[in-house]
Biotite code that builds the C-alpha atoms (Angstrom):
import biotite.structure as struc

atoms = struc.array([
    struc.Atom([-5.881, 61.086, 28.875], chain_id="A", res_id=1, res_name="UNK", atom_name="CA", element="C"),
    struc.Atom([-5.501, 64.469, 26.539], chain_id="A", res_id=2, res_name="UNK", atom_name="CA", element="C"),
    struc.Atom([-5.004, 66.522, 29.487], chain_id="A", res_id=3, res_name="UNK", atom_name="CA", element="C"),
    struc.Atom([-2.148, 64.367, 31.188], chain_id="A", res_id=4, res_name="UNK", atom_name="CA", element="C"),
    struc.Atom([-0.095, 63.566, 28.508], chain_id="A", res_id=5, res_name="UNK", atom_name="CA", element="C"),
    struc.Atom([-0.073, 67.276, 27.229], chain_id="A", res_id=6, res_name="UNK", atom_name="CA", element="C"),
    struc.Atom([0.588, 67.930, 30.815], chain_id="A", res_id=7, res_name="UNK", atom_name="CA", element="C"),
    struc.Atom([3.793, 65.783, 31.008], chain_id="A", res_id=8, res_name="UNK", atom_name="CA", element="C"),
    struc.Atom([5.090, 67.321, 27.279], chain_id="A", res_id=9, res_name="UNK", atom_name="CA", element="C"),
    struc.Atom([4.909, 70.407, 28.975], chain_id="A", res_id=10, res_name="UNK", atom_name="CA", element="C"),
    struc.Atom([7.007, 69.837, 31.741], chain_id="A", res_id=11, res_name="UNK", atom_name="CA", element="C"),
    struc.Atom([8.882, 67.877, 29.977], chain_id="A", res_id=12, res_name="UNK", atom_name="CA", element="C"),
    struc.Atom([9.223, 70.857, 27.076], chain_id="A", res_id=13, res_name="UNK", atom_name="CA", element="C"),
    struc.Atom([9.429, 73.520, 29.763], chain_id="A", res_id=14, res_name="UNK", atom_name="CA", element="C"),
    struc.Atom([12.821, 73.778, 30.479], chain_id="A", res_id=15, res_name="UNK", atom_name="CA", element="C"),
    struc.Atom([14.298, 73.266, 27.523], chain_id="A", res_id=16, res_name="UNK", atom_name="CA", element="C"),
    struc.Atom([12.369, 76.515, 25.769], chain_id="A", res_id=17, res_name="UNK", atom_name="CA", element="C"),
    struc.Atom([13.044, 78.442, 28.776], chain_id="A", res_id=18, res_name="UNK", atom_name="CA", element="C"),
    struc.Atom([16.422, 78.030, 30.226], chain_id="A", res_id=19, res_name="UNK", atom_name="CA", element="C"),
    struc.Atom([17.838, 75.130, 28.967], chain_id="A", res_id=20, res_name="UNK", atom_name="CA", element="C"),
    struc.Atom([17.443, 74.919, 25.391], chain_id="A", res_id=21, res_name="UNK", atom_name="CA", element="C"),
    struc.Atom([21.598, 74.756, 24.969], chain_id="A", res_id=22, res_name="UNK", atom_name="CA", element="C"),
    struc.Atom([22.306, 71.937, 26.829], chain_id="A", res_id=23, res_name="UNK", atom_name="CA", element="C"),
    struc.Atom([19.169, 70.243, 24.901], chain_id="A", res_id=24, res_name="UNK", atom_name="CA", element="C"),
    struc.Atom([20.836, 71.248, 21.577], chain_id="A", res_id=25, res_name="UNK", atom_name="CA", element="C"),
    struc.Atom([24.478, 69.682, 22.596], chain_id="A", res_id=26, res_name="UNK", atom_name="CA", element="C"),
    struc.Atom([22.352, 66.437, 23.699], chain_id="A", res_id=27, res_name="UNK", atom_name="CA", element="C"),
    struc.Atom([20.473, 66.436, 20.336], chain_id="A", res_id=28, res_name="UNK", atom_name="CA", element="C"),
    struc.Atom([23.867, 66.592, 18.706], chain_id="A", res_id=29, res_name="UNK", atom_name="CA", element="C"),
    struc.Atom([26.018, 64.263, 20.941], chain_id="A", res_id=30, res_name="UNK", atom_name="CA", element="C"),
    struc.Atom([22.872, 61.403, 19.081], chain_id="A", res_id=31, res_name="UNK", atom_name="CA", element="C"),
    struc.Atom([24.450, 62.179, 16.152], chain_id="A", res_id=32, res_name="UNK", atom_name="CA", element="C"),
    struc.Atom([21.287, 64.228, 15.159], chain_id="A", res_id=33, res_name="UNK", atom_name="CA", element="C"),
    struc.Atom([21.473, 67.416, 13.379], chain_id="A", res_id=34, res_name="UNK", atom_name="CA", element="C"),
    struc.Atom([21.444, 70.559, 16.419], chain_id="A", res_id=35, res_name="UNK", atom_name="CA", element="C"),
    struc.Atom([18.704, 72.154, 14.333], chain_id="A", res_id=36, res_name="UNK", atom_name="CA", element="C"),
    struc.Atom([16.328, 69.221, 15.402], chain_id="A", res_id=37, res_name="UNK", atom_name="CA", element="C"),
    struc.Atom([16.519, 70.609, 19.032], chain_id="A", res_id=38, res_name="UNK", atom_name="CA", element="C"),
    struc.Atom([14.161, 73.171, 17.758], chain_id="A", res_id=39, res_name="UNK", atom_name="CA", element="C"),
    struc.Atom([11.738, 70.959, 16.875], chain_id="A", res_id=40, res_name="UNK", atom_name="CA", element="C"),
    struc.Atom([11.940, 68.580, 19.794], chain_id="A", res_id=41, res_name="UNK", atom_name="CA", element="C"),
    struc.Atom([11.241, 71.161, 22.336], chain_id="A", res_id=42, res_name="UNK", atom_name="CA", element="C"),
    struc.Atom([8.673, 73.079, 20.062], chain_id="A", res_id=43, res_name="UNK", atom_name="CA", element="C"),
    struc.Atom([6.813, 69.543, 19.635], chain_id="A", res_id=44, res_name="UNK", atom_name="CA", element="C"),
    struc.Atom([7.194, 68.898, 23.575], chain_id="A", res_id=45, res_name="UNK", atom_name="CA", element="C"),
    struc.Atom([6.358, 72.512, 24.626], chain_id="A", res_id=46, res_name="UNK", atom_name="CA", element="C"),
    struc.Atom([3.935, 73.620, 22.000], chain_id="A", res_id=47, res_name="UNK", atom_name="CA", element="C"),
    struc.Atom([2.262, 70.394, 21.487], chain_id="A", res_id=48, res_name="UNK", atom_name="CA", element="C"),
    struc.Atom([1.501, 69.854, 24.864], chain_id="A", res_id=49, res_name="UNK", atom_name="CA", element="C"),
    struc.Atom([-0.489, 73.192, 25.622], chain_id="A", res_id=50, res_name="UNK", atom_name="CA", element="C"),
    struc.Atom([-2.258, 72.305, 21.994], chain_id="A", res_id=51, res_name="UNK", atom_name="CA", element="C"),
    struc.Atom([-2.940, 68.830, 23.348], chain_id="A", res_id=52, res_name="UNK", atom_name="CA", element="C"),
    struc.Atom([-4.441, 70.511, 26.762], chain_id="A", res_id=53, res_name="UNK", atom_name="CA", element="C"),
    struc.Atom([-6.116, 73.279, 24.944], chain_id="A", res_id=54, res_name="UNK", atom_name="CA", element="C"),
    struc.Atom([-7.984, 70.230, 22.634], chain_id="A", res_id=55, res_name="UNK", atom_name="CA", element="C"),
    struc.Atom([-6.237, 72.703, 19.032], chain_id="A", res_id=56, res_name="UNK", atom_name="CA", element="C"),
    struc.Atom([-4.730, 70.200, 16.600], chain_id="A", res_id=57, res_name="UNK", atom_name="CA", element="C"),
    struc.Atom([-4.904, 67.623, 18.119], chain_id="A", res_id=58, res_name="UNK", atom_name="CA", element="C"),
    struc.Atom([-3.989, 65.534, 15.801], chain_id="A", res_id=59, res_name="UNK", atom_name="CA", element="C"),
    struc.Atom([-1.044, 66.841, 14.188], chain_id="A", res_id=60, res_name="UNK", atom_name="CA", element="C"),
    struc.Atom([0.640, 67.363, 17.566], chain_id="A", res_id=61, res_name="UNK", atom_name="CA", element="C"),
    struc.Atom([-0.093, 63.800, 18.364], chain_id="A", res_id=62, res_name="UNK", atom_name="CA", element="C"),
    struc.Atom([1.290, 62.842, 15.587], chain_id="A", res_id=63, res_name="UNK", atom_name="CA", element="C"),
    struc.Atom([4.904, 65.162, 16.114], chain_id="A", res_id=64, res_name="UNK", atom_name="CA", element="C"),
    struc.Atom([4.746, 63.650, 19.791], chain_id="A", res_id=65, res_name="UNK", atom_name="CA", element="C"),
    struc.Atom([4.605, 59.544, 18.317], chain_id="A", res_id=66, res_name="UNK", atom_name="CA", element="C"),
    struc.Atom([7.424, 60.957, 15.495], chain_id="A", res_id=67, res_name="UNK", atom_name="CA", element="C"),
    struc.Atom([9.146, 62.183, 18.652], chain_id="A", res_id=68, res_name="UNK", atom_name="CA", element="C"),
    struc.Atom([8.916, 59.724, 21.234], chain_id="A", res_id=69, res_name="UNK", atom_name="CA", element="C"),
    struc.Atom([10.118, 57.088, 18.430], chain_id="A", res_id=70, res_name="UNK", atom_name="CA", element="C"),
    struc.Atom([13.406, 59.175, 17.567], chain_id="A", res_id=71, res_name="UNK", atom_name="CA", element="C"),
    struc.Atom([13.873, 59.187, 21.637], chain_id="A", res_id=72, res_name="UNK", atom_name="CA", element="C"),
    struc.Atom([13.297, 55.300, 21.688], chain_id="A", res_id=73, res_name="UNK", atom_name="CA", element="C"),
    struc.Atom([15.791, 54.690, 18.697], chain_id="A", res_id=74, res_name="UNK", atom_name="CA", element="C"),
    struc.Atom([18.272, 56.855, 19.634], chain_id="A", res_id=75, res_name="UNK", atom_name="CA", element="C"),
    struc.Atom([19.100, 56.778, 23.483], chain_id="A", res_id=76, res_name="UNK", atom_name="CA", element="C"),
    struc.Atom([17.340, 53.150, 24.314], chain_id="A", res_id=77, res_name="UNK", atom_name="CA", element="C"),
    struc.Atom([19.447, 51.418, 21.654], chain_id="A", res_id=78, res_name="UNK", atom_name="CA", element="C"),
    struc.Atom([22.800, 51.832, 21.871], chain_id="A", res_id=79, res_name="UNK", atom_name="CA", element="C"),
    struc.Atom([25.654, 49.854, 19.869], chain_id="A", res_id=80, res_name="UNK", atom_name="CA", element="C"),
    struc.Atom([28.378, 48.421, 21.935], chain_id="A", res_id=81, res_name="UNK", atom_name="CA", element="C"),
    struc.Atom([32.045, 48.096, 21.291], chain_id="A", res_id=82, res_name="UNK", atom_name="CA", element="C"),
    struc.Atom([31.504, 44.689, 19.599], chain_id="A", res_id=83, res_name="UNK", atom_name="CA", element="C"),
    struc.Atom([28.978, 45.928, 17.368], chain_id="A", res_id=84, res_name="UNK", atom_name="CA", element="C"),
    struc.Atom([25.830, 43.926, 18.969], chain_id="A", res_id=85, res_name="UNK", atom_name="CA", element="C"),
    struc.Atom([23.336, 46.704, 19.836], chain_id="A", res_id=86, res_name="UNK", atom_name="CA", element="C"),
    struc.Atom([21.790, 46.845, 23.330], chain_id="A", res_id=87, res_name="UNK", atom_name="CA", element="C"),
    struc.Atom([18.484, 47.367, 24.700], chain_id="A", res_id=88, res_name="UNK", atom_name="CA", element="C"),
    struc.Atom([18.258, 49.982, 27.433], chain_id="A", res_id=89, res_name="UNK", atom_name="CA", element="C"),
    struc.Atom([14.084, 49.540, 27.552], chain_id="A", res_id=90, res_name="UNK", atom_name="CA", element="C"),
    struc.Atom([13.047, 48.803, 31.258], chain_id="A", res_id=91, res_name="UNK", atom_name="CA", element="C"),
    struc.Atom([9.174, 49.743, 31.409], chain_id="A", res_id=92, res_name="UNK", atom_name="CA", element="C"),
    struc.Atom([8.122, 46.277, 30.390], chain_id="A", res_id=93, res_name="UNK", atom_name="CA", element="C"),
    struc.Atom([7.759, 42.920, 31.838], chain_id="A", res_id=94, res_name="UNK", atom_name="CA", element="C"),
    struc.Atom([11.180, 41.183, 32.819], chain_id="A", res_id=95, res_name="UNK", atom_name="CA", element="C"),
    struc.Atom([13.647, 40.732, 35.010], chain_id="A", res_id=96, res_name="UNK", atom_name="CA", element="C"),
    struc.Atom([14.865, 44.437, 35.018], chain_id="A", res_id=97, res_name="UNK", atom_name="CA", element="C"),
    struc.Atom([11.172, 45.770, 34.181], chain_id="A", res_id=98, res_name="UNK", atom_name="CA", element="C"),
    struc.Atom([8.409, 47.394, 35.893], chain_id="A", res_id=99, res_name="UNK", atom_name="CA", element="C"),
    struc.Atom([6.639, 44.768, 36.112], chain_id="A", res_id=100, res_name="UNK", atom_name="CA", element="C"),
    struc.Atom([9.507, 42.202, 38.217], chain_id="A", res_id=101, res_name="UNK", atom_name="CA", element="C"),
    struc.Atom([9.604, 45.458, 40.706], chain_id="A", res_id=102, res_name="UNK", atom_name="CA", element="C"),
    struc.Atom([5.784, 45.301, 41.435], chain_id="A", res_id=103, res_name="UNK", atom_name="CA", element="C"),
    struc.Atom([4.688, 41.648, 41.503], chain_id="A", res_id=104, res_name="UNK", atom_name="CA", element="C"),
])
């Protein structure tokens, strides 16, 4: 389980430390985030995935990954509408719109 999800930080990390890391910051910023926090998102994804792989700290960078993955979750999955109700964007579960409805 280690070893795949510090796989999937890593890619996911990957091209935002090489290559991409200014589009990353405008997305960070277009949240309403401070543009500094880029930094630490793709340091946490990139970073903390080869210390999840490598078994170093395992912990901690679990820990910046949960702290991460919320801020995602908050941020881009609930958005506020025009009448001020917020919306759920969350699709993974079970549902009409889920994962779940498209395999059973």
């Amino acid at each position: 389980m280690r070893l795949v999800l510090g796989a999937i930080m890593i890619a996911h990390g990957y091209h935002k430390v090489f290559g991409g890391f200014h589009h990353h910051m405008e997305f960070v910023g277009s949240l309403g985030l401070p543009r500094w926090m880029a930094y630490l998102s793709a340091g946490t994804e990139f970073f903390g995935g080869i210390g999840i792989v490598l078994g170093l700290f395992t912990r901690f960078f679990s820990l910046a990954i949960v702290i991460e993955m919320a801020v995602v979750i908050w941020k881009v999955s609930f958005q506020k509408r025009a009448d001020g109700q917020r919306r759920v964007r969350i699709s993974a579960g079970a549902g009409r719109d889920g994962v779940c409805a498209a395999l059973f």
